[in-house]
C-alpha positions as CSV (number, residue, x, y, z in Angstrom):
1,X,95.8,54.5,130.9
2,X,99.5,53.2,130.9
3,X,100.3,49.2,131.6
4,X,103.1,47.8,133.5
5,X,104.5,45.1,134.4
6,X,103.4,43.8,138.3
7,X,105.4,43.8,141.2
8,X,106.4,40.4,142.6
9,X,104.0,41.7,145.3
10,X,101.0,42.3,142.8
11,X,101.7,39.1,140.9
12,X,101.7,37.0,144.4
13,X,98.1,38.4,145.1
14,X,97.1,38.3,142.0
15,X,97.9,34.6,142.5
16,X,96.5,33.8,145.5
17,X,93.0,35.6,143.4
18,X,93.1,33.3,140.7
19,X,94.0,30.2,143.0
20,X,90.6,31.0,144.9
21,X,88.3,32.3,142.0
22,X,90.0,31.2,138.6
23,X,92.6,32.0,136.0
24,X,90.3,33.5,134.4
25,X,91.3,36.5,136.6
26,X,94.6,36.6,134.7
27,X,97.2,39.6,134.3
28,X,95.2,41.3,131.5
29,X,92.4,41.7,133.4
30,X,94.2,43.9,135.4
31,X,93.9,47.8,135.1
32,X,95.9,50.6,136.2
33,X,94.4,53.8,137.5
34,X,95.6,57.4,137.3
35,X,98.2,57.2,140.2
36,X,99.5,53.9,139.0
37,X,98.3,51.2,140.6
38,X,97.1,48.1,139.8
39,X,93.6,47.2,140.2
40,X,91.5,44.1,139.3
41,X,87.8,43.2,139.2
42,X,87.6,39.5,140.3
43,X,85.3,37.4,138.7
44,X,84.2,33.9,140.3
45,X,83.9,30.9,138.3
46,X,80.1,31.7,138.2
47,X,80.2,34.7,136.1
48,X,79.9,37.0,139.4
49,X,82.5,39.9,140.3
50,X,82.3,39.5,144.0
51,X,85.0,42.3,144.5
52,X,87.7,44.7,143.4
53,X,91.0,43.9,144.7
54,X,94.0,47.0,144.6
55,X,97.1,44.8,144.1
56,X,99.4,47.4,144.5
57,X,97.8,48.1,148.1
58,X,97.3,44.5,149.2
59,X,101.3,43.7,148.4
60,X,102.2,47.2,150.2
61,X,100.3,46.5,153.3
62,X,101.5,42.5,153.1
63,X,104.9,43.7,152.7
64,X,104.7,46.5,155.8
65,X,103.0,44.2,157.8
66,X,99.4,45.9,158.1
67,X,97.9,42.8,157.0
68,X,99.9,40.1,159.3
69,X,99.6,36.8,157.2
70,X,98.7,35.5,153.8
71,X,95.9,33.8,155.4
72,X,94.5,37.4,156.6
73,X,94.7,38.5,153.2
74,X,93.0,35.5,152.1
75,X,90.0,35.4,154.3
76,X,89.5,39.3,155.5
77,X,90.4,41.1,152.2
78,X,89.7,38.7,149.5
79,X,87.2,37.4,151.1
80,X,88.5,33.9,150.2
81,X,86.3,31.1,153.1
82,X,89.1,28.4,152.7
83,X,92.6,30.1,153.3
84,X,94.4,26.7,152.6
């Protein structure tokens, strides 16, 4: 599989991952499937993966709109309880 540099959309979700489950969630954790895009599998500070986030679709749909805020994508798609 090729690596690329992120989007400014994947690196601001990729953010707002390791600002609610730790930097240990960092850029080269992230892998890059078939059709190019960028996928991670978050880890928690407790060792647990509690879900795999597709940057490259989180930024599109943040960008479009289909997700609304950055406190919807915190809560409802990465599952984050405290969206401040």
């Amino acid at each position: 599989m090729h690596r690329r540099v992120l989007t400014a959309g994947e690196t601001a979700v990729l953010a707002m991952i390791q600002q609610g489950y730790g930097p240990q969630n960092s850029a080269d954790s992230v892998f890059f499937t078939n059709a190019g895009e960028a996928v991670i599998s978050v880890r928690a500070s407790d060792g647990t993966s509690p879900l795999m986030a597709n940057l490259s679709n989180l930024a599109a749909w943040r960008a479009d709109g289909t997700i609304s805020s950055d406190d919807e994508l915190k809560s409802d798609w990465l599952r984050l309880a405290n969206s401040q």
